[in-house]
N, C-alpha and C positions, 0 to 999 in steps of 0.2 A: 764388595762393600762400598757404599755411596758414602763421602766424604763432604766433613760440613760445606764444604768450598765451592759444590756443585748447588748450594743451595742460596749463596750467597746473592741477593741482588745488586746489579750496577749501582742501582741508589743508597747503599749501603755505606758506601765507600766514596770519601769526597775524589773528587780530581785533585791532582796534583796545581802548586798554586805556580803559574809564571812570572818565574822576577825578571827574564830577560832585558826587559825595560827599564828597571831601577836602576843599573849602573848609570844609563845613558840620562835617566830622569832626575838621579843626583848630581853628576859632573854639571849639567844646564844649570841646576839651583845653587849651586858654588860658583860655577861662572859669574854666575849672572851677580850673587852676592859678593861676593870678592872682586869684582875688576873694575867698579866702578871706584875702588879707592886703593888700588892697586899703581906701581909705577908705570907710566907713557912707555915705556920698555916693554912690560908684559902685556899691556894694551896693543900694544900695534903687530908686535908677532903670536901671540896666541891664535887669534884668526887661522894664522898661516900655516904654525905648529901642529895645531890638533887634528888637520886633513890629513898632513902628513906622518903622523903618528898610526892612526887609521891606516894608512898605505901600508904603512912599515910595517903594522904587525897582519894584516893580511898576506903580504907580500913573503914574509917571514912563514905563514905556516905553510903557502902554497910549495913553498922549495925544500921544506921538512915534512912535507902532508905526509908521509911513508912511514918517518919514524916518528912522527908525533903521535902521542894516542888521542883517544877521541876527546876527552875531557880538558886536555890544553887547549885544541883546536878549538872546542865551544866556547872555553874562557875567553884566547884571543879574541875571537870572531864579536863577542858583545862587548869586548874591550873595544872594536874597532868602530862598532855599529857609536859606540855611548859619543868618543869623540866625534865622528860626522855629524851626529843631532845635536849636538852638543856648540858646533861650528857656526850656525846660523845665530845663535844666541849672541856667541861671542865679537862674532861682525858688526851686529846690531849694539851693542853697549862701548865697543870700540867709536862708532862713529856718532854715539850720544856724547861720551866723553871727550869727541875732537869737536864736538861742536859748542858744549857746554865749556871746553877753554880757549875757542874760538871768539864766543861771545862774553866773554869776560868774567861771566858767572860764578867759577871755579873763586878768581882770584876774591872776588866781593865775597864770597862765603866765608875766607880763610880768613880775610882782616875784619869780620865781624862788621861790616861796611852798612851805609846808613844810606836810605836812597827810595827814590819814588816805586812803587810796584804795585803793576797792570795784574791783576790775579784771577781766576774762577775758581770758587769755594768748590771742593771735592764734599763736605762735609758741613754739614749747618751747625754754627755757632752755638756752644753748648755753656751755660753758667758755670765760674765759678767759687767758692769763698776763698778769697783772700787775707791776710793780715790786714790789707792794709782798705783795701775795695773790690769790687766783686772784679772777675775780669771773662769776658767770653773768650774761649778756644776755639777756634776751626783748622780744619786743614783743606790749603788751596792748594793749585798750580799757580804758579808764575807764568804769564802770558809775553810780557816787558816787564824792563827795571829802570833807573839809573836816571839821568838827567835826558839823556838823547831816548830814553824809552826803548830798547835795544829788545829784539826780538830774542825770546828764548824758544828757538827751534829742538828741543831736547828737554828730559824729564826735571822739573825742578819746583819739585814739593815741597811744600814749609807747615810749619806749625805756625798758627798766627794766637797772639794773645791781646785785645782790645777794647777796648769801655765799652758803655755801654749803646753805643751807636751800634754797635754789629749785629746785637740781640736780635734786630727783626727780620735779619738776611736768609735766604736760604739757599739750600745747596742748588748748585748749578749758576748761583748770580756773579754775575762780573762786578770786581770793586775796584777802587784804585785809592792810595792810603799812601804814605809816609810811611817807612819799617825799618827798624835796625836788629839787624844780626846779634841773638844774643847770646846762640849755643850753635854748635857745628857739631859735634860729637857724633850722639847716634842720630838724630833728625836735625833738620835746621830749624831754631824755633827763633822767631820773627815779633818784637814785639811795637804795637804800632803804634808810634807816636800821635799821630792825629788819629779824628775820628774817618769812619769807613762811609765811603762815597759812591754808591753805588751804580755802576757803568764804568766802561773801564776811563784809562786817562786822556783817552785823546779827546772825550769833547762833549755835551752834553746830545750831541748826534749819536752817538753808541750806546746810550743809557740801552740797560737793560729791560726789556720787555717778558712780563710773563709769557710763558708757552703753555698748552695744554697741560702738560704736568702738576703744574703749578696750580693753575686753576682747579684741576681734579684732589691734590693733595692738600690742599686749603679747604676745597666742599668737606672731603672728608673727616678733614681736625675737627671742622664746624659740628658737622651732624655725629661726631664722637663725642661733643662736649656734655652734651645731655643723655647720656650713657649712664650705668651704675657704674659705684665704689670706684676701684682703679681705670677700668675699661676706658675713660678721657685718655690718659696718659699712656696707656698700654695698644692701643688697637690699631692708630695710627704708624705704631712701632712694630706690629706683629703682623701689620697686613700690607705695607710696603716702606717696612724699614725706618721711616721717620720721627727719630725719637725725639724732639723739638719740644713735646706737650710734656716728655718727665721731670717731674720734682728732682731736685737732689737727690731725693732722702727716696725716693722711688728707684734713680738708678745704682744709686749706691745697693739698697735690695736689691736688685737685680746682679749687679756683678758680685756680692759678697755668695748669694746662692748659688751662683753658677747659670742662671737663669736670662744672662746675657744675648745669647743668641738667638733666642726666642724672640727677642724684639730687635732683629737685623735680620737683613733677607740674606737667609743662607739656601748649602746646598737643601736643606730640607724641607723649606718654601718649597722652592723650584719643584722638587720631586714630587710633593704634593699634587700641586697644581697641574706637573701633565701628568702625573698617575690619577688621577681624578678625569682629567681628558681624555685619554688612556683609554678607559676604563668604563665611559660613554660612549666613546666610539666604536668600541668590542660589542657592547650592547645591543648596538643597532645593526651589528650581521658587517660590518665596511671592510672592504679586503684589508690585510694585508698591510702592500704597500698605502693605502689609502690612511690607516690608521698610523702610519707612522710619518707622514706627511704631513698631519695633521696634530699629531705630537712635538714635530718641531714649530710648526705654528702657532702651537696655544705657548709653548715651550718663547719664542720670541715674541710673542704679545705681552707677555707677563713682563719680559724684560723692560717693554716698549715702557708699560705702565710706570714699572718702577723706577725706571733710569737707568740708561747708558751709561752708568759708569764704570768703570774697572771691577769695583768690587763686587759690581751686580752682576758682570758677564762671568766673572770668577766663578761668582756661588750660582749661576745657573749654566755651566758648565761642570762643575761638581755635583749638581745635583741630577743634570742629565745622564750620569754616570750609572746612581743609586736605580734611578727609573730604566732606565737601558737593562738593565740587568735583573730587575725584576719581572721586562716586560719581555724576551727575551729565555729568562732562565736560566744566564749564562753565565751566574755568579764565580766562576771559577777566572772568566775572564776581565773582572772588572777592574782587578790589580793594574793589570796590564794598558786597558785602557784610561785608567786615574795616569800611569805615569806618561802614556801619549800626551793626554790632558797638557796635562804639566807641563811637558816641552815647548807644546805649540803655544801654549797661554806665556810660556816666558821670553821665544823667543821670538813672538807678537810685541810684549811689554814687559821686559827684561825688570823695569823698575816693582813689578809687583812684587818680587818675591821680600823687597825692605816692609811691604805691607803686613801685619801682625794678623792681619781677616784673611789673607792668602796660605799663609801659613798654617794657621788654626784650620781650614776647610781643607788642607793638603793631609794635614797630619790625622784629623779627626777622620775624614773618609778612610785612608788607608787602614786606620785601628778598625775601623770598620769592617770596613773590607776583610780584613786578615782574620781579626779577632772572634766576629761578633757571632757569627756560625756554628765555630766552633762549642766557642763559652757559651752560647745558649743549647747545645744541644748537651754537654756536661753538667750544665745547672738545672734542664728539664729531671735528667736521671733523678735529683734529688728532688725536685719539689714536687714529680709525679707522685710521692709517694709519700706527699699531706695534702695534697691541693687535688682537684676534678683538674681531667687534662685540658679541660679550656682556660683556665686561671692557671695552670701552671704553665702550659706555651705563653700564654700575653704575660706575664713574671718573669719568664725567664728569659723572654726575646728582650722586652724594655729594660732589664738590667743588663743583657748582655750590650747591647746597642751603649747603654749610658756610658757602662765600666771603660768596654773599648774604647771609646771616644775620649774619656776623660782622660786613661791612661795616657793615651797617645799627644794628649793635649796639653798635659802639667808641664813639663820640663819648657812649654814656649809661653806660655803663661806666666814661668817666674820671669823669666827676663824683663815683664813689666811690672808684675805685682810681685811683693814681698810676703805673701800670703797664701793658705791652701784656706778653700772653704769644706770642713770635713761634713757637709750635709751635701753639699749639690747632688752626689749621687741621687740621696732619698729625694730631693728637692725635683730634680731631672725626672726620678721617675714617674713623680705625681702630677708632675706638670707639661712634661711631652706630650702624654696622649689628649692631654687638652687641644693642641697647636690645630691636627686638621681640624677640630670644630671651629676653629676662628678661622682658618685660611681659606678653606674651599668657599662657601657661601661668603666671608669678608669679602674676596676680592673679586667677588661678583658685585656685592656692594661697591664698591669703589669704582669698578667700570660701570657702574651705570649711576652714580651720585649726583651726576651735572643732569642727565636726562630724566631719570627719574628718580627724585630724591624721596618721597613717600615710600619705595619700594626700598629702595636703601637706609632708611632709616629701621624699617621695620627688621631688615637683614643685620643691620649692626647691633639693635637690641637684643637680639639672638645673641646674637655671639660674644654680650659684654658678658654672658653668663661665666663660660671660660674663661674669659678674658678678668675677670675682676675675682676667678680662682685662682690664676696664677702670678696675681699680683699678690695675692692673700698669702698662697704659698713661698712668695720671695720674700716679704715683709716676715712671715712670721720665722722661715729661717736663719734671716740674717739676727733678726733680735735672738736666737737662742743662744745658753751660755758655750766660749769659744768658737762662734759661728766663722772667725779669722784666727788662722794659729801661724804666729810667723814664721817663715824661712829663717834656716841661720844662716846667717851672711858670714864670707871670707871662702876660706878651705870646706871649710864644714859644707858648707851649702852646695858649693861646687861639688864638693864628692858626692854627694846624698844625693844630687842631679842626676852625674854619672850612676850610682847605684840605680834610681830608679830607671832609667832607659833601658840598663842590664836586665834588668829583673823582668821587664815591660817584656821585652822582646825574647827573653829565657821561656813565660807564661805564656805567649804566644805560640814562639814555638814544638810548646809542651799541647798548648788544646790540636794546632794542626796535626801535628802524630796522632793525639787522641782521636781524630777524626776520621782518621785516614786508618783506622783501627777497624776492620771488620765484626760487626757483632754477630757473635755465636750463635744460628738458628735454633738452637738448643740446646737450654740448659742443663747441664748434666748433676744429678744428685749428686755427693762423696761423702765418705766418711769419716774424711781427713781433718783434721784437727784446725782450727784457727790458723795457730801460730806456724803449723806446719806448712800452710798455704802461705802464710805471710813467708817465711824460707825460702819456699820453691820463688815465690815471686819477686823476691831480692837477689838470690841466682841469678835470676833470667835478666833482669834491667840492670845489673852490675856492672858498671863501667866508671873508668874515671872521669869522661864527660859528664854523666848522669851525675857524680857524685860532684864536680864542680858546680854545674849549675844549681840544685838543690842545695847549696852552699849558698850560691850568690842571692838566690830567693831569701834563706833563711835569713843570712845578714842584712840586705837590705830589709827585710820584714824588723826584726830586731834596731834595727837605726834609724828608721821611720818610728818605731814607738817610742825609743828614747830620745828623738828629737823635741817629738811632740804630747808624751807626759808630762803634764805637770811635776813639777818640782822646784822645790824651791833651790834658789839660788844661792853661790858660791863667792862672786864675784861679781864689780862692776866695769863694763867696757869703756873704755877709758878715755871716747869719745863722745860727754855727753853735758849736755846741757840743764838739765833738770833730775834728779832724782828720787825718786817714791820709796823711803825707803819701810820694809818690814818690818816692823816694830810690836805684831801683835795689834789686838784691838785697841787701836791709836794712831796719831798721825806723827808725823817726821819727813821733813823733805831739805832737802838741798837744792840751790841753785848756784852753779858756776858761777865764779868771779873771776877765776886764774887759774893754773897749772895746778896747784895745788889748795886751791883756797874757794870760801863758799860762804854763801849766804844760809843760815840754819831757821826753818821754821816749823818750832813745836822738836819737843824731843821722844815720843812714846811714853811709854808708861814702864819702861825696863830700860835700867841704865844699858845694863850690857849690849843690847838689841844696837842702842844708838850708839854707842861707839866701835861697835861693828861693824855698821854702815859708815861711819865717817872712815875708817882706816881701809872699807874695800875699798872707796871712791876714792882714795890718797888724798886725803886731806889735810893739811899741813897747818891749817889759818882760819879760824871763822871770823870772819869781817861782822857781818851784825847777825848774833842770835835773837829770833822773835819767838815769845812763847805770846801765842795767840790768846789763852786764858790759863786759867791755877786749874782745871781739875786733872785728876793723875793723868790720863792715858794722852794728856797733851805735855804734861809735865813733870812726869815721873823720871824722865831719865836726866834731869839737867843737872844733878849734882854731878853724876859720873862722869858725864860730858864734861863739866866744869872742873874737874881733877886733872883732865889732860888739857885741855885748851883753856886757853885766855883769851874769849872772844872781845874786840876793839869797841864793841857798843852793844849791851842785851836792852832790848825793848820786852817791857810784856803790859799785858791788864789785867785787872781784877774789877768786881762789881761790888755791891755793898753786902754778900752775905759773908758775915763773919767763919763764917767755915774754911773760905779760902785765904789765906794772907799769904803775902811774899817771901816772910822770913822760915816759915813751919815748912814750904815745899820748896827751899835750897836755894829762893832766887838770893844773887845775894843784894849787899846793901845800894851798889853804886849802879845799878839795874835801875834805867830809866820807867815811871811809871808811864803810858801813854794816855791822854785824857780828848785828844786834838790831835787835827791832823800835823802830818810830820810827811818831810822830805829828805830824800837820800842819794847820792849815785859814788856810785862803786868804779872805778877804773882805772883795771891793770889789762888794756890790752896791749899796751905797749912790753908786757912781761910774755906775753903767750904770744909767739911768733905763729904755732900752729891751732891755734884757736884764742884768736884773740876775741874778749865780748868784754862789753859793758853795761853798765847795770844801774836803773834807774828805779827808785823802791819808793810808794806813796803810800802812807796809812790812810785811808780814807776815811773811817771810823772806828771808835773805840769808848762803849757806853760803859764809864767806870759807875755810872749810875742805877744799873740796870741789877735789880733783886735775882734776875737769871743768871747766873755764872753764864751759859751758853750765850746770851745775848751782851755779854760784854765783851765778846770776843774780838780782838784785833782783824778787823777787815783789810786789804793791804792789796795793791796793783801792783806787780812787779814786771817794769818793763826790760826785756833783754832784747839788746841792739849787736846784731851780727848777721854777715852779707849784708850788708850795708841796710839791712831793715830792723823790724821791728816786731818783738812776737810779746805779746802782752798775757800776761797769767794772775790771774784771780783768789785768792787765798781770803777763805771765810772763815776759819777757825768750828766751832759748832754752833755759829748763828741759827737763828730758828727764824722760822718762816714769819711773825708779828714783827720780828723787829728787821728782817730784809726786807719785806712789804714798805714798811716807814724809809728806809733806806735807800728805796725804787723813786716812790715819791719825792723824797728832797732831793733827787739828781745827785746823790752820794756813789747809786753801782754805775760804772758805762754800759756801754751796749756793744756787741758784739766785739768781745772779747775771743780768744785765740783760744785759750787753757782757763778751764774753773774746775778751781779744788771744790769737791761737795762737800756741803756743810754737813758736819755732825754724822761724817761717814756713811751719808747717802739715808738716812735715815729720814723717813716718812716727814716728820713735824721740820723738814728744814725748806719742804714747799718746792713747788714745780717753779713758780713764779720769775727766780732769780734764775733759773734756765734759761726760760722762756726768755727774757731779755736780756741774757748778756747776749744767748746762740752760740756757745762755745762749738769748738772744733773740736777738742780733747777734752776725757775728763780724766781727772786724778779722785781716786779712792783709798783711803788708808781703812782697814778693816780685816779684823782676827777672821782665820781659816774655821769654819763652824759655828762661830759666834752667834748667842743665844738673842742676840737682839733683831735678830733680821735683817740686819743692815747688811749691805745696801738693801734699798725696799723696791719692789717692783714698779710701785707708781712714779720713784724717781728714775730708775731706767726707761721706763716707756716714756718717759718724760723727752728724755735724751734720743732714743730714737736709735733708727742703725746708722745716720750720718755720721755720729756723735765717734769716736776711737777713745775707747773707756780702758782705762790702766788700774786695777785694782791688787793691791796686793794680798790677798784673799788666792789670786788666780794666779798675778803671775808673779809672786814674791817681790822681792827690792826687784824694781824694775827704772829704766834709763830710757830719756828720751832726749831724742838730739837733733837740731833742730837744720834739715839741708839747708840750702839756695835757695831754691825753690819756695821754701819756709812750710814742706810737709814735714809731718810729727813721726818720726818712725821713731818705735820700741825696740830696744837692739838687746842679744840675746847679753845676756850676763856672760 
């Protein structure tokens, strides 16, 4: 009898995956991240230690080789291989950091220190909104510093933040500027005093001079600017990485969909580009060795194009990996060579691995690599069987590629953003197979923009077609509703990290089994029951491993949705500056003044609601309650309120319709009426040692004249002063759109304000207008779960845009916002 096994093909059955190199490829990436802020003790013997380590455990198995069995001996032997690769790294970051407190560097970092510096921009200066004025960021290298202009022979990267001189810089120019030390933590960020002077400081003999690059990446912004829709902003970013031409409000779309990478040259530029080369060259019949000559060729041209820099050898090194192995066959190997990658690339430039683009192209290849195979050939089973098999391989390969990648990508991604975008998948998948139509012909346009610009013009208009899809496609996911759902911060967030890594690498190592599963040449009939097959097949995969990790899956799947379900809240965190609280369809907000005490404006439309929210936020004091106008859902709850507390000063308005009066709706008698403007400041920071603020409160207007209740609504600035700045918040009661219009005109609203409460809970009749010129950074929305009136209205969301961090409690219940250093707005969980 011939058994299925003799029928089984090679190709059936994956290869086995080689991790032999990960141990060696991890130890370099801890080295290297650990020892540059590690003590001069483990800096100078580590070098020494980890050859010697190597010896010992080689040495170790040759004189047990007898009794050891083979599975220690292997262990050792990659234990001993990881430290030797591992040693060159370590020599290398050892003699950065004797030369970095050679040259004094170290100690100027640690005292926050003030001082001339000689720099090359890594990164062209990128806008952005401030409290106070805009400010450009780049990231340079340090060249010189200090008064004597002192050579920095070793790695020393800063974050610079500076007016508006730097705006016209671009990457690769030499500057020389005034800077003071104003964070050491995770990066050094540098902020500069003077304006940016470009050429370094020795002398107006080193000004900097365009290079070819420059000149090529300029034709190109040019000839992109008369492109459609997005394509200005997008093309120069997706065809050699230059994001320089994006709006705000464009790259903020981009990062919220996950769509980020697509306008930075990563590994999958590069792999493009020489699988495109590749792939001409096979065409024409060229040996062999000829076409892979030729692959590293186009493979360094492309670099040439784009720039020498770090992050560009990086991602065409990662992406030479994807192409190798496609070109090749020898996907079983690519693991293996990512982690060589890795080594040599760290222990070349030990400082990459603090890079957040190194890490991201490390981690996203290897999901790649491990996952992606697999989970497409498990996801094909399913969709073969609604989809024609051409539509279900391109489905199942582009979800599997996205899944992996993202997977492997979220846990390095929170460490900067406090947010998951639960579209980038769909986003990714719509918008990846756009990329080769922009890359391949794009960056044939760009090498020929300077010689023949007619030809290149006509190649970019092609390609703005993609190109102004996948702006379409970032734009319209970041506007959809919870297109950002926060991380919980503390414990919570940390475990839910660690849960998803588990889970990550449980799924993974569940599809390789899968893969590595021979499938049954044939299918055999039975007429065995369901459930009886389901039995046999729970027998057979019974173990307690099985049953742990299908554990660890389920929980994390379960704490992933109850992270990010909606639900209304319980409580408020107790570090927080501003408060939205739920009240049902109505508004109610607090603003911090003290430890226990607050500014109240408007109370909802339900006593209870509001003194709910005053006792989560421990509220002990209202310093001045504002009822912005008399109709209920702004002034329903202030009797209740007014039973527990004895607010120091109640402000409110009314207009001339006799429907509303002060006495009928609880205000009471000693209740300021407001007619004119009025000024206030509040301060007890000398009572709050761990959050001290103070509080400056301006009525701006208040029409008691006005036949519209909405339109007499207490208008009011509330400025809060803490980190020694300033974050300005806007409070319009249910103003309507005729009378903020008149309000614009007489110079009564400012302009570019921090926070604007939307009037009349975002409802259509309260006008784009008063958006349009404050340009808030936040919005606040008080507004009922289901409510029949539509509000918020679509026309005033699109108003706001994706730049805008919208707080509605509709979505996310009493919610808190608290104001960093930095003076970003983060929503912190209840």
């Amino acid at each position: 009898m011939v058994t299925p096994d003799h029928h089984i093909k090679p190709d059936d059955v994956a290869a086995p995956i080689d991790i032999r190199l990960l141990p060696a490829a991890a130890l370099t990436a801890i080295v290297c991240l650990t020892l540059p802020t590690a003590s001069m003790a483990w800096v100078r013997w580590l070098p020494v230690v980890l050859p010697i380590l190597g010896g010992v455990a080689v040495l170790g198995v040759a004189l047990a080789r007898k009794a050891s069995k083979r599975r220690v001996v292997n262990v050792t032997l990659i234990v001993a291989i990881a430290c030797w690769l591992a040693t060159p790294a370590a020599f290398f970051v050892q003699q950065q950091r004797i030369a970095a407190e050679d040259s004094g560097w170290l100690e100027f970092v640690d005292e926050l220190g003030t001082a001339n510096i000689s720099a090359q921009l890594v990164t062209a200066p990128v806008k952005r909104e401030g409290p106070f004025v805009p400010s450009w960021y780049a990231t340079a290298d340090v060249e010189h510093y200090g008064k004597d202009l002192t050579a920095t022979d070793h790695p020393a990267k800063i974050v610079i933040s500076g007016d508006e001189t730097w705006q016209e810089l671009t990457a690769g120019t030499d500057v020389c500027f005034m800077g003071r030390v104003s964070d050491n933590e995770s990066s050094v960020f540098v902020q500069a005093i003077t304006g940016a002077e470009p050429g370094t400081c020795f002398g107006p003999d080193d000004e900097h001079n365009s290079t070819g690059r420059d000149v090529l990446r300029e034709t190109l912004r040019n000839q992109s600017a008369d492109t459609l829709s997005y394509a200005p902003q997008l093309l120069p970013g997706l065809i050699l990485g230059d994001r320089s031409q994006q709006t705000e409000d464009v790259e903020d779309a981009m990062n919220v969909s996950g769509l980020s990478h697509l306008s930075a040259v990563s590994g999958a530029h590069t792999s493009l580009i020489a699988a495109a080369a590749t792939l001409l060259f096979r065409t024409l019949r060229l040996p062999r060795g000829v076409v892979i000559a030729a692959f590293m060729c186009t493979l360094l041209l492309f670099v040439q194009i784009v720039g020498m820099q770090p992050s560009i050898i990086r991602a065409a090194t990662m992406g030479a990996i994807g192409a190798w192995a496609l070109f090749f066959g020898r996907g079983s190997q690519a693991l293996p060579i990512l982690a060589l990658s890795t080594i040599v690339l760290l222990t070349i430039s030990p400082e990459l691995i603090h890079e957040v683009g190194f890490q991201l192209s490390v981690a996203a290849t290897a999901g790649i690599v491990l996952g992606a195979q697999p989970l497409d050939r498990w996801l094909h089973g399913f969709l073969e069987k609604l989809l024609p098999d051409f539509w279900a391989s391109l489905l199942s390969s582009s979800l599997a590629v996205s899944a992996t990648a993202q997977l492997a990508c979220q846990p390095i991604l929170l460490t900067f953003i406090d947010y998951v975008s639960p579209y980038s998948l769909v986003a990714n998948l719509f918008a990846t197979p756009l990329l080769p139509l922009i890359m391949i012909p794009g960056t044939i346009a760009a090498a020929i923009c300077v010689v023949a610009p007619w030809l290149s013009q006509v190649l970019l208009h092609i390609v703005s077609l993609p190109a102004a899809g996948i702006g379409w496609i970032a734009t319209t996911a970041a506007e959809l509703p919870g297109a950002t759902l926060p991380w919980p911060q503390g414990p919570a967030g940390t475990a839910l990290v660690v849960l998803h890594w588990a889970a990550s690498l449980i799924f993974v190592l569940k599809l390789l089994r899968f893969q590595r599963r021979p499938k049954p040449p044939v299918k055999i009939a039975t007429a065995t029951s369901v459930w009886n097959r389901v039995l046999v097949a729970s027998k057979e995969h019974y173990s307690f491993a099985n049953v742990f990790q299908y554990a660890v899956l389920a929980i994390a799947l379960v704490a992933h949705v109850a992270v990010f379900w909606p639900v209304q809240p319980s409580s408020i965190n107790t570090d927080w500056d501003i408060v939205g609280c739920d009240v049902g369809q109505g508004d109610m907000y607090l603003v911090r003044t003290g430890p226990t005490s607050a500014m109240v404006i408007d109370t909802g439309p339900d006593g209870d609601l509001a003194t709910q929210c005053l006792a989560e936020a421990n509220i002990e004091q209202i310093d001045v309650m504002v009822i912005t106008h008399l109709h209920a859902d702004h002034v329903g709850g202030v009797s209740a309120v007014l039973e527990e507390y004895q607010p120091d000063q109640i402000l409110y308005s009314t207009g001339t319709d006799p429907a509303h009066d002060a006495e009928s709706t609880g205000i009471p008698p000693e209740a300021r009426l407001v007619s004119e403007p009025l000024t206030g400041i509040i301060d007890h920071a000398n009572e709050d040692d761990d959050h001290p603020v103070e509080v400056r409160w301006n009525v701006l207007a208040a029409n008691t004249q006005a036949s519209n209740e909405n339109n007499a609504s207490i208008v009011m600035l509330v400025e809060i002063y803490r980190h020694g700045g300033v974050v300005e918040a806007l409070y319009t009661g249910d103003l309507e759109e005729d009378e903020a219009t008149k309000l614009i005109a007489e110079g009564n609203i400012p302009e570019d304000i921090d926070i604007l409460k939307l009037s009349h809970h975002g409802a259509q009749n309260g006008g784009v207008e008063i958006i349009e010129h404050t340009a808030p950074n936040m919005a606040l929305v008080g507004v009922g779960e289901d409510n029949t009136y539509g509000h918020p209205h679509d026309d005033i969301l699109d108003a706001l845009g994706p730049r805008v961090a919208i707080r509605r409690t509709d979505v996310d219940g009493t919610f808190a916002v608290t104001f960093e250093q930095n003076q970003a707005y983060v929503a912190l969980d209840r």
